[in-house]
Backbone as numpy.savetxt, mean C-alpha at the origin, in Angstrom:
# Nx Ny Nz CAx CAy CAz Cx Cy Cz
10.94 -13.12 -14.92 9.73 -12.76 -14.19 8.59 -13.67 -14.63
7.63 -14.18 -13.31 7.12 -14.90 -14.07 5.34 -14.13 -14.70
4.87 -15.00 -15.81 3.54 -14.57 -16.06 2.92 -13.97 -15.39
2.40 -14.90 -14.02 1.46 -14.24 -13.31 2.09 -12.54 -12.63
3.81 -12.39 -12.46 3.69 -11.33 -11.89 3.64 -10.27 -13.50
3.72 -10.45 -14.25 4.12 -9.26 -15.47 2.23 -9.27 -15.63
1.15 -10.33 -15.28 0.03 -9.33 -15.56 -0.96 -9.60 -14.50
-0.45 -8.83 -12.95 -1.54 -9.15 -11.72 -2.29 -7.88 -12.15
-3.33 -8.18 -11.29 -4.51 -6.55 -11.46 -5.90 -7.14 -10.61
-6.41 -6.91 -10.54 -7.78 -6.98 -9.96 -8.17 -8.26 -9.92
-8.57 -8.99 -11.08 -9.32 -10.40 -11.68 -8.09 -11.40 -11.47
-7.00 -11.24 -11.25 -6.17 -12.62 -10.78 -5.77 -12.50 -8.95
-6.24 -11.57 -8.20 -6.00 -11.33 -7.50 -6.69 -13.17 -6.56
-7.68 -13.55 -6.73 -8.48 -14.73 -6.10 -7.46 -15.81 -6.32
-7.20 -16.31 -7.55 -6.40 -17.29 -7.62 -4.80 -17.10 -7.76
-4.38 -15.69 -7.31 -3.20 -15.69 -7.56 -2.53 -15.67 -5.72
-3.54 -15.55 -4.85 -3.57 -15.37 -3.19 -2.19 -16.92 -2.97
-2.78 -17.58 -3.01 -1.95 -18.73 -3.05 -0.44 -18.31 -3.07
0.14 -18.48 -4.37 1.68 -17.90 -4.70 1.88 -16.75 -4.47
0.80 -15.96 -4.06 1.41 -14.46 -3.91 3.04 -14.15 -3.50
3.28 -14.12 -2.05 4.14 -14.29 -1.46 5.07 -14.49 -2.31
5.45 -16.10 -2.42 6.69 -16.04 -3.21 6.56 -15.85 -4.62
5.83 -15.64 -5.45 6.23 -14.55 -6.61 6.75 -13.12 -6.57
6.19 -12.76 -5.21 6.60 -11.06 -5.02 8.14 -11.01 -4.69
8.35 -12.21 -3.93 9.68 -12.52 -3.20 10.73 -12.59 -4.27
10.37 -13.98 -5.37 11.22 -13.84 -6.01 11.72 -12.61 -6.88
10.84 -11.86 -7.74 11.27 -10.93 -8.04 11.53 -9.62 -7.34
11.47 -9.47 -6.42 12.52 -8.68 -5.30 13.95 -9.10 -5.09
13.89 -10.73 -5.22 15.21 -11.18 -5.01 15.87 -11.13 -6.46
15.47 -10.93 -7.65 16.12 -10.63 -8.61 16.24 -9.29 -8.71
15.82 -8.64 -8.00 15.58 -7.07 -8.44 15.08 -6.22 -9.53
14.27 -7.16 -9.86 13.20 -6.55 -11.24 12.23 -5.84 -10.36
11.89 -4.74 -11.68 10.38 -4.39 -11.90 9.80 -5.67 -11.50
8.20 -5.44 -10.99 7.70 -4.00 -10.02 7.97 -4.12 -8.61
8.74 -5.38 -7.98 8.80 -5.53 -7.09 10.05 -5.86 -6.20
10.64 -4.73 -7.11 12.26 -4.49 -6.47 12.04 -3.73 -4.87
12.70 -4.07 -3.91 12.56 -3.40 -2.87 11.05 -3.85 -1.69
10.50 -4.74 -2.69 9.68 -5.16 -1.46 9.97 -5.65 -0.18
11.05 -5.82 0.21 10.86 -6.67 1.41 11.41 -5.26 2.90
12.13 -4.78 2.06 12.78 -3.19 2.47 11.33 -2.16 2.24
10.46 -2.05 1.68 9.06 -1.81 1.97 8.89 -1.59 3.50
8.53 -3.06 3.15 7.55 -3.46 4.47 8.35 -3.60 5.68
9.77 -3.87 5.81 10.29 -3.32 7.24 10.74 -2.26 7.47
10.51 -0.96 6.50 10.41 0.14 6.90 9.43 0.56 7.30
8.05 0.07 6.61 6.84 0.02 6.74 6.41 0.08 8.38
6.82 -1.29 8.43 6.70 -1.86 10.47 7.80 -1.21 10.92
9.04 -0.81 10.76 9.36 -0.05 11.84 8.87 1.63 11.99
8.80 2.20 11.47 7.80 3.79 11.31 6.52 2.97 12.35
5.89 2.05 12.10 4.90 1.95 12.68 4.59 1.38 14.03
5.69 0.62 14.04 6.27 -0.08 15.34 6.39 1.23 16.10
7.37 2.46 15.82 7.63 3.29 16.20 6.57 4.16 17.52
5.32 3.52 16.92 4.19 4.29 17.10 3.71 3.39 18.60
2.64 4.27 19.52 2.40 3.76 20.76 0.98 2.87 19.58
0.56 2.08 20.98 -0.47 1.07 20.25 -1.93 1.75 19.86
-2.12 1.55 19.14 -3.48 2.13 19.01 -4.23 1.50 17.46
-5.42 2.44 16.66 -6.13 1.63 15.68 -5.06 2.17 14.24
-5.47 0.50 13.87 -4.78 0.72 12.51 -5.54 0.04 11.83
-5.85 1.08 10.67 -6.61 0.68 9.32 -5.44 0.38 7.96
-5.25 -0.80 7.24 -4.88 -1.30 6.48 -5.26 -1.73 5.09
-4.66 -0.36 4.63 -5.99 -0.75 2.89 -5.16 -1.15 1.81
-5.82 -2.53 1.08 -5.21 -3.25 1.01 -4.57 -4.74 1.62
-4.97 -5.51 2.36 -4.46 -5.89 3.56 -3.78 -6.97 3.11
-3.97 -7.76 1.82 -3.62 -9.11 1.78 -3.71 -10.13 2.40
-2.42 -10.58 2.83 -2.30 -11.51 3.31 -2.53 -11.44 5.16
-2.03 -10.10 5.24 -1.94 -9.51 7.04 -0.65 -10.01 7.06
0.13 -10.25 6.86 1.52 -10.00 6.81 1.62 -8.58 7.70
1.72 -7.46 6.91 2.22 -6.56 7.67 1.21 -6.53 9.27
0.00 -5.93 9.26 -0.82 -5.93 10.52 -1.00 -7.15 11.29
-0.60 -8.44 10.90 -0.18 -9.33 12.04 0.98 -8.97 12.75
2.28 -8.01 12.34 3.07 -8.08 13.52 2.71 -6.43 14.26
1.91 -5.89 13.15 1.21 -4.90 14.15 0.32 -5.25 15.46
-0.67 -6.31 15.12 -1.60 -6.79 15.87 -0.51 -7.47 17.22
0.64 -8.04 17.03 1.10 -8.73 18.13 2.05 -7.53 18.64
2.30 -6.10 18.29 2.19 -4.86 19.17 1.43 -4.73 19.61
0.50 -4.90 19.89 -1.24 -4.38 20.79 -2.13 -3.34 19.81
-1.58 -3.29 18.20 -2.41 -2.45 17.76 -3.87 -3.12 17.28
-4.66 -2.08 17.31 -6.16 -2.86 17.17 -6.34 -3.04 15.35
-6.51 -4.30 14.71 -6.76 -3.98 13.48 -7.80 -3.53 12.52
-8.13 -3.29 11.61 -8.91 -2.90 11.01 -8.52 -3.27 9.26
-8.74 -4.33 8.28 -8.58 -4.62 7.45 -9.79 -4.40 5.93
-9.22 -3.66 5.04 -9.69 -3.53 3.90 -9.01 -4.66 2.92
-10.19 -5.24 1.47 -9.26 -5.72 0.87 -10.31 -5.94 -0.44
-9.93 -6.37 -1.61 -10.96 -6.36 -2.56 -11.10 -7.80 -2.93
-10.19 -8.22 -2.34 -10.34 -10.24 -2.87 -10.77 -10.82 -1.83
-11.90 -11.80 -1.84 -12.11 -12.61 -0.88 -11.15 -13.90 -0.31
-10.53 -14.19 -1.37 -9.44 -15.05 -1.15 -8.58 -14.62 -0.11
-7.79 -13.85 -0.70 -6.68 -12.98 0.25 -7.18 -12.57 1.99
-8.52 -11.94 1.72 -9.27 -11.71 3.36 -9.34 -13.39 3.84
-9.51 -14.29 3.05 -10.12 -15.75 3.66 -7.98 -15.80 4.74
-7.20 -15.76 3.81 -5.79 -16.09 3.98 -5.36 -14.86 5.31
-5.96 -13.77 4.95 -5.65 -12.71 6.11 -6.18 -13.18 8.17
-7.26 -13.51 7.37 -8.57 -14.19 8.63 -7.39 -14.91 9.34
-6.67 -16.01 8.59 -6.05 -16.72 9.69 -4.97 -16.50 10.19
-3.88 -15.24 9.87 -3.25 -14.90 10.38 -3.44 -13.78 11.42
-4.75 -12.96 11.59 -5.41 -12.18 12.37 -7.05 -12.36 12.62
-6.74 -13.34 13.54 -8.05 -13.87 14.03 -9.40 -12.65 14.15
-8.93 -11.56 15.28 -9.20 -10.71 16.03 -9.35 -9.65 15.33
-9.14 -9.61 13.74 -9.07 -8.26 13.23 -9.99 -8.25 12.95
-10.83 -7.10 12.13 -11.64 -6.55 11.33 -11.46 -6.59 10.28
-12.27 -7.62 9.15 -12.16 -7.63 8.23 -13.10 -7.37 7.33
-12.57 -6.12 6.20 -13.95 -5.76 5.26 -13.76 -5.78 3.95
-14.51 -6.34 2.74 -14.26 -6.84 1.95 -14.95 -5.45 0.92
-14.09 -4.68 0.05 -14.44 -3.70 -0.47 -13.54 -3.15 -1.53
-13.66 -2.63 -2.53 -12.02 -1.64 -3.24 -12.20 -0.64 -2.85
-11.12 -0.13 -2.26 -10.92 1.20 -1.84 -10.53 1.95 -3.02
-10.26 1.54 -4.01 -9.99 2.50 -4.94 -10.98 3.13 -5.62
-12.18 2.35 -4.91 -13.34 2.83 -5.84 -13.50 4.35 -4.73
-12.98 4.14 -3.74 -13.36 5.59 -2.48 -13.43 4.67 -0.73
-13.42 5.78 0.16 -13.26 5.74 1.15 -14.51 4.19 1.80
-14.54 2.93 2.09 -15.56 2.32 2.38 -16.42 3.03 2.93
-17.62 1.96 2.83 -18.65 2.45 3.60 -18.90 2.23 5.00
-18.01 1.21 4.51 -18.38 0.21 6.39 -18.01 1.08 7.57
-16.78 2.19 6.71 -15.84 3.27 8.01 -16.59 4.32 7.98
-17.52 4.81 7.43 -18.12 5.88 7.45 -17.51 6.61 8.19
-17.21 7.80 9.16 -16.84 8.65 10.16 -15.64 8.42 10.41
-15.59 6.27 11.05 -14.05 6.25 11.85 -13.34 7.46 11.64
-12.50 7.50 12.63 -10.74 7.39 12.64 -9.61 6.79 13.11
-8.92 6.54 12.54 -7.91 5.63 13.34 -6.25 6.79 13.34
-5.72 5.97 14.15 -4.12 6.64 14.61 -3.61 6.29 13.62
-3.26 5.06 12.66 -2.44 5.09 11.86 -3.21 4.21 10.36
-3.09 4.52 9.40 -3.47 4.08 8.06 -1.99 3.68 6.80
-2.37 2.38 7.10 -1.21 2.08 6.46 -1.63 1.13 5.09
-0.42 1.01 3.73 -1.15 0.26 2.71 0.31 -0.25 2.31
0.21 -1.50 1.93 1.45 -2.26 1.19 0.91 -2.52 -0.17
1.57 -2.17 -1.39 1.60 -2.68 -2.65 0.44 -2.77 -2.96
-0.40 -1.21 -2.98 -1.92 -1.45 -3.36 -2.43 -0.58 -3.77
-1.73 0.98 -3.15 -2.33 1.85 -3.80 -1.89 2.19 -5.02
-1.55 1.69 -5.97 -1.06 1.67 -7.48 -2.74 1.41 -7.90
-3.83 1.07 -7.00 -4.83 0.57 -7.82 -5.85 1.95 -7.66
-5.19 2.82 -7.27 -6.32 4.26 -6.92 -5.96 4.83 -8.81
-7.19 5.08 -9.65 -6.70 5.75 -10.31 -5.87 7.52 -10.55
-5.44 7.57 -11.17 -4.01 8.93 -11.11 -5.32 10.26 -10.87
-6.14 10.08 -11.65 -7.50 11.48 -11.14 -7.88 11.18 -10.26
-8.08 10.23 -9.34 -8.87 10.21 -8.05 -7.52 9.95 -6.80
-6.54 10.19 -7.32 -5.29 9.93 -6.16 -5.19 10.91 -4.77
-5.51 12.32 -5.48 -5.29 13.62 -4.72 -6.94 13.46 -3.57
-7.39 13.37 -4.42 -8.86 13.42 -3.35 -8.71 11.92 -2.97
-8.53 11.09 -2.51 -8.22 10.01 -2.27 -7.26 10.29 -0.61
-6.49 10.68 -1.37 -5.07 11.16 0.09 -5.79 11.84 1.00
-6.43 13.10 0.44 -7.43 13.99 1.25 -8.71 13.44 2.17
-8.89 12.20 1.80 -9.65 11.32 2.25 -9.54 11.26 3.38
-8.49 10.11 3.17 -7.67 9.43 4.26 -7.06 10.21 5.59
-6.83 11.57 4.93 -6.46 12.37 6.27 -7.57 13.05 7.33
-8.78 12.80 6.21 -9.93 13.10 7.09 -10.20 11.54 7.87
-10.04 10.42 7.72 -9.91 9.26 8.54 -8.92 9.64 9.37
-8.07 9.92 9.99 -6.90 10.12 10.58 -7.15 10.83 11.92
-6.82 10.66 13.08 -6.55 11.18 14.40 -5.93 12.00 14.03
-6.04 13.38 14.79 -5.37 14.56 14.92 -3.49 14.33 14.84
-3.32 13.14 15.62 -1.56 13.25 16.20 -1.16 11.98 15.13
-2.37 11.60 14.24 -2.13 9.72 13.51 -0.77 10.44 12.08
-0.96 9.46 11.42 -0.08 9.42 10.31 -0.32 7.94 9.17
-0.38 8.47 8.28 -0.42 7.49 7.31 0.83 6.97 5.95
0.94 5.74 5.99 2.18 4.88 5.77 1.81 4.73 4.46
2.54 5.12 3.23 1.62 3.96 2.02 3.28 3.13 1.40
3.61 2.50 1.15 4.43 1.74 0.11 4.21 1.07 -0.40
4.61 1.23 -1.80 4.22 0.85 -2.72 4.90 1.09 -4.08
5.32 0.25 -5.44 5.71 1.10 -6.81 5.32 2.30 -6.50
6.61 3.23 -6.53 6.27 4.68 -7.13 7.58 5.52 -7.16
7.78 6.72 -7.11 8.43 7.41 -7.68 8.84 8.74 -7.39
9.78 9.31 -6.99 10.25 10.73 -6.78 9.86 12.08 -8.12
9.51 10.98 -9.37 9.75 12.23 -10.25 9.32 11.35 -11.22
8.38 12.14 -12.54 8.19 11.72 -13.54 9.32 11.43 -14.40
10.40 11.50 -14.40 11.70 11.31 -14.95 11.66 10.15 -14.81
11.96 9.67 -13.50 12.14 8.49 -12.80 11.36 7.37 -13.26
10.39 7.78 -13.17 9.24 6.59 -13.60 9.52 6.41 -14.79
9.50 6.96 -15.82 9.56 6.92 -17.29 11.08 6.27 -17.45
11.95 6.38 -16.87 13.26 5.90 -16.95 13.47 4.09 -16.26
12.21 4.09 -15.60 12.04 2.65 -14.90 11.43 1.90 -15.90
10.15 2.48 -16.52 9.72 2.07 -17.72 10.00 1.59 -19.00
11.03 2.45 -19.34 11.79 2.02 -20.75 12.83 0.47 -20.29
13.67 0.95 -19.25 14.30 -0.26 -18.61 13.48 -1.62 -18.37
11.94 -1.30 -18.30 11.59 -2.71 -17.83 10.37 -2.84 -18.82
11.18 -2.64 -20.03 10.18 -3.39 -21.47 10.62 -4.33 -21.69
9.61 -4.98 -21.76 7.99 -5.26 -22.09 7.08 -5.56 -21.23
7.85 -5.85 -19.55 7.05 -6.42 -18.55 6.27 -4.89 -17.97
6.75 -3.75 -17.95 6.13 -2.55 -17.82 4.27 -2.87 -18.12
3.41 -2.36 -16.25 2.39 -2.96 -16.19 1.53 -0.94 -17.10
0.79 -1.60 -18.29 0.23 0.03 -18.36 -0.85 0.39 -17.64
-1.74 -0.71 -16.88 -2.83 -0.63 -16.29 -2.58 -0.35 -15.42
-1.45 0.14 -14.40 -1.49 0.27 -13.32 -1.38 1.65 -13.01
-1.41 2.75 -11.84 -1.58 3.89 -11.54 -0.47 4.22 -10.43
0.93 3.77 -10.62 1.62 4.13 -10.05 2.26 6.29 -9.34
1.98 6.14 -8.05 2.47 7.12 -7.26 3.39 8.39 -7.87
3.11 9.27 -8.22 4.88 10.44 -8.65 4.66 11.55 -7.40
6.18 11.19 -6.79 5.87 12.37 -5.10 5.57 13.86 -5.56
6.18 14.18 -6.31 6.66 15.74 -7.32 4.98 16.14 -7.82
4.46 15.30 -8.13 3.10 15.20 -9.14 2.43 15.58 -8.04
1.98 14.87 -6.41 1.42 14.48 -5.13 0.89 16.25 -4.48
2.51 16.33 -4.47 3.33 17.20 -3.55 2.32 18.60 -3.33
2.09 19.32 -4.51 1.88 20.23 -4.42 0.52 20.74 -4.11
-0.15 19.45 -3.41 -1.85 19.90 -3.22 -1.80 19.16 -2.19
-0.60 19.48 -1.09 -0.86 19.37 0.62 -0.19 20.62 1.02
0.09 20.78 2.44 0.16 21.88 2.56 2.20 21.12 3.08
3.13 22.65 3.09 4.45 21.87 3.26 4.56 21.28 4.22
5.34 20.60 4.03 5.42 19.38 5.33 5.11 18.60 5.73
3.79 18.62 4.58 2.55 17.53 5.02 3.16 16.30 4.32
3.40 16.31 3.34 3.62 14.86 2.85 5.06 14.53 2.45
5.63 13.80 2.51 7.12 13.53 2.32 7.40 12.20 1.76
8.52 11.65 0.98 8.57 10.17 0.34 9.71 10.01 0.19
10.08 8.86 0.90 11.49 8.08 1.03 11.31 6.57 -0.07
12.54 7.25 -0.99 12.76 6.31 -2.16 13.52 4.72 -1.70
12.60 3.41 -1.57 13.67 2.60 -1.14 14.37 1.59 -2.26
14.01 1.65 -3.81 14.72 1.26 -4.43 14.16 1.81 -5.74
14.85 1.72 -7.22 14.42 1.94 -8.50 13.19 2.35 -8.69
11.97 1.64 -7.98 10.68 1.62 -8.58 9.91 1.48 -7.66
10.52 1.99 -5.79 9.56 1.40 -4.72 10.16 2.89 -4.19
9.28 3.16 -3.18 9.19 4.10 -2.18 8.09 3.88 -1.26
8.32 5.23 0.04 7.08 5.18 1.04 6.60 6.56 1.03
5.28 6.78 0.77 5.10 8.49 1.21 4.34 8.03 2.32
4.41 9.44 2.90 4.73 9.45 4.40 3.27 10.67 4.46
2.55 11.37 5.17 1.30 11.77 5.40 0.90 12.33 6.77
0.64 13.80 7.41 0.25 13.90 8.66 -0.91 14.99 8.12
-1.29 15.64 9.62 -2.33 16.69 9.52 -1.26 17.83 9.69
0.07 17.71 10.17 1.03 19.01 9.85 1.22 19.67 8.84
């Protein structure tokens, strides 16, 4: 694994835009920590969302626009969050037409959305940066952004069970990130109402939770 992926976080995010991509790639293609299962992510990601008739999609997190560029060439309208200017500069040119706002969402809901809502809210490999006390009111957020019939996508590192995680952890010492605020569904679960939230495990250390107003 290389350096830059065993210590990304906030402050390498500008100069790490560049290689992003294929650093994430390669270690998916080795199947290490933290980014085993990325690529199975994000086309589960787009198909759930593909799934969906066209309408607004807010993307927090956005990167590169990878994912909401093949949303955008569905007819969905975009709407992009992101905390690096780099990454928004790299997003810009793969989604001309989108909305792009430069903010951390982990710090809370932007300002720029005040009220919005959109049909679907989706995040790739980002919300690991919400801290673990502000996660629950965070989710609760987002569903107040949300259309009555919308749904929100997140994938990202995380986890069915504190077992799990801790068992991913020991396995992936020393590269194990401690700064980060990875997802536990079990932990999530019990401050929505049933049914509301659900999470499909797609490898060791990746999953998607899944989010409605049901």
């Amino acid at each position: 694994m290389t350096e830059t992926v065993r210590n990304f976080g906030h402050v390498r995010f500008d100069a790490w835009a560049d290689q992003y991509l294929a650093d994430v790639e390669n270690t998916d293609q080795a199947d290490e920590y933290p980014f085993a299962g990325y690529r199975r992510v994000l086309e589960a990601l787009l198909a759930a969302a593909l799934a969906r008739k066209p309408g607004s999609v807010l993307d927090l997190g956005i990167g590169l626009g990878l994912l909401s560029q093949r949303l955008a060439q569905a007819g969905h309208r975009i709407t992009g969050v992101d905390f690096s200017a780099e990454m928004l500069n790299l997003a810009r040119q793969n989604l001309p037409h989108a909305r792009l706002i430069r903010a951390d969402f982990a710090e809370g809901w932007p300002a720029e959305l005040k009220d919005e809502r959109f049909d679907l809210i989706v995040s790739s490999y980002a919300f690991h940066h919400v801290p673990q006390a502000r996660k629950v009111a965070f989710l609760q957020r987002l569903l107040q952004g949300l259309e009555p019939a919308g749904m929100i996508l997140i994938g990202d590192i995380a986890f069915q069970s504190e077992k799990l995680m801790q068992a991913c952890r020991q396995a992936s010492l020393p590269d194990w990130d401690e700064e980060e605020d990875y997802s536990i569904f079990e932990s999530l679960k019990p401050f929505f109402r049933e049914g509301q939230m659900s999470f499909k495990a797609v490898s060791f250390c990746a999953g998607i939770l899944n989010l409605t107003h049901a």
